[in-house]
Structure formats: C-alpha cells, structure tokens
C-alpha positions, 0 to 999 in steps of 0.5 A: 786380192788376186785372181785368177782368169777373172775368178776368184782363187780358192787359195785367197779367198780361205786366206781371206776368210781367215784374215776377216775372221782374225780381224772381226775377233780382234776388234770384238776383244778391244771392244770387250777390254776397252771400247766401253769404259764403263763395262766392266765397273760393279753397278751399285743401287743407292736407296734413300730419303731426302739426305741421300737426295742430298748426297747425290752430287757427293755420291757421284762425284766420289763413286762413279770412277768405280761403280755405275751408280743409280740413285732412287733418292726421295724426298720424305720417304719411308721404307715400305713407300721405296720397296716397290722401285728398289724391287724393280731395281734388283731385277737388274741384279746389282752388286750391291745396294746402299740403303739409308732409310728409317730417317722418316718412319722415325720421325712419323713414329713408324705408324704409317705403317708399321716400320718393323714388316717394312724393314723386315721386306727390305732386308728380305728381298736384297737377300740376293744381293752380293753386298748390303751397305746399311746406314745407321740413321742420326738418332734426333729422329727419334727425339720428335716421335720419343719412340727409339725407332732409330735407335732399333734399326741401328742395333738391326743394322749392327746385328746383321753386319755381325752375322754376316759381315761379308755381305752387310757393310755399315756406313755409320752415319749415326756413330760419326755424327756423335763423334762431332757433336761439339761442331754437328752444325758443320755437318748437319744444316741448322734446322729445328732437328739437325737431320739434313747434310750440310755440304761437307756433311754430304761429301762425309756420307758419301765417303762412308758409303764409299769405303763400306763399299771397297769392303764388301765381300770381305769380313772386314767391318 
C-alpha cells in the first residue's frame, strides 16, 4: 500500500477500506450461496414406530439429497408416548413432519391409553407446520386386538388430506399394500402379522414418503 513520508495516505487508506468491505460482502455471499451445501434444503421431521426404524437407511439414502432429514423412530411406540420429542422437534420449526404412527395402539387395542386424545394432540400441535405427511397404516394391526383402529385413523388420514390437501399429504402404505396382496411377503418380512418391511418394502415407504413430500404445499393429493 503507498505512503507517504512513512504516513499512511488518506486517499489509500479509503481505497482500501472499500476494497476490504467488497471483499468481506463477497466472501459472505459465497458462503450464503454455496459454502454450506446443505443450508438451504427444507428440514423434514420423520416420527415412527419400529417400521420407520426400518426405513431409516431407505429414508436417507432417497431423501437426504434434498431435505435435512431427522428421525425420532422407536421401536414399539405408541402415539401419546412420541408427543413429547416430536414436541421439542417442532420448536426448530421444520418444514414438514412425516408421521407413521397408530401401528402400536392398533395392535394394543388403543388402551394404553386412549388412542384417539393421543391422535387428536398429534395433529393439533403440528397445526403449525407447513407440510404433514400422513401414513395409512397396514390394517392386519387391526386383526389381533379386532377393534378397527387402523381402519379409523386411516379414514382420519383420508378426511384431513380432503380438507386440506395443501397441508396433509398421504404416503399410502395401507392402500399400496392391498394392492400386492398376491406377493405382500415381498414387501413385508414373514412374521406371524405381516407388519414389518422387508428391505424392498422399506425402499417403497421411503418412496411414498418422498413423493408425498415433492407435493406439499400444493393441492395435488
């Protein structure tokens, strides 16, 4: 930088001053446009049983180009036992929540305790969220209590994506599965009650999920 008599001119030190400033707002701008990849990707809350716990690896692998994704999975849960993390979740304010719960408190009889307060709450506090990704859960839950609680929450599932079907997006796990019942054993692993996805079963819910999700925010069902 010149000077002048060992001082430093006033007309440089401006000029560079001005240069620092350009240089500090360009750097910030890379930063902002492409320094943090990952910046700028919708975040997406997934809130499930032991199924998504075994979609996981298919939820990531097909959803994390896009979406920061996070995953509350729990093996056996019920929906009144999920509210309290998926509650601490919302505070971050995502962009949508997958949820894929009733599975349990179908297979319990929805006694423990009541399912329909505990469904109630869930849809309640993510009545803030921009986007809600229901899944319709596989009615052979149903089958060991015989009490159609599967059957209910998948009709609440339909009702509120028809209300409003810019915010509540199905991923139709239910209707898929009783399209293949001739090979379901592809899709779901050989237990006594066909529930859990097999590997290929688990790359097609994490497909639902994922074209649900390129759909939110319009009225497309």
């Amino acid at each position: 930088m010149p000077t002048f008599g060992g001082r430093v001119g006033k007309g440089s030190l401006r000029d560079y001053a001005a240069h620092l400033v350009r240089w500090l707002l360009a750097f910030a701008i890379i930063l902002l446009a492409g320094g943090s990849p990952g910046a700028s990707k919708p975040s997406v809350v997934f809130d499930g049983d032991s199924i998504t716990v075994l979609a996981t690896p298919a939820i990531h692998q097909l959803l994390d180009p896009s979406y920061e994704v996070e995953v509350l999975a729990v093996d056996g849960i019920r929906i009144n036992q999920s509210l309290p993390t998926l509650e601490s979740a919302l505070r971050f304010h995502p962009y949508a929540v997958v949820e894929n719960l009733g599975t349990n408190d179908a297979l319990q009889g929805g006694a423990h305790p009541d399912w329909v307060s505990s469904w109630d709450k869930l849809i309640r506090i993510t009545g803030n969220t921009p986007c809600v990704v229901l899944t319709t859960i596989n009615p052979t839950a149903d089958a060991l209590s015989h009490r159609p609680i599967a059957t209910r929450i998948n009709a609440d599932i339909r009702a509120l994506a028809a209300r409003d079907p810019k915010k509540y997006k199905v991923a139709d796990w239910s209707r898929f599965l009783s399209r293949h019942v001739s090979n379901q054993r592809t899709y779901l692993r050989a237990e006594p009650i066909l529930i859990h996805p097999t590997p290929a079963g688990a790359v097609k819910l994490a497909t639902l999920d994922q074209n649900a999700l390129a759909k939110c925010g319009s009225r497309t069902s």
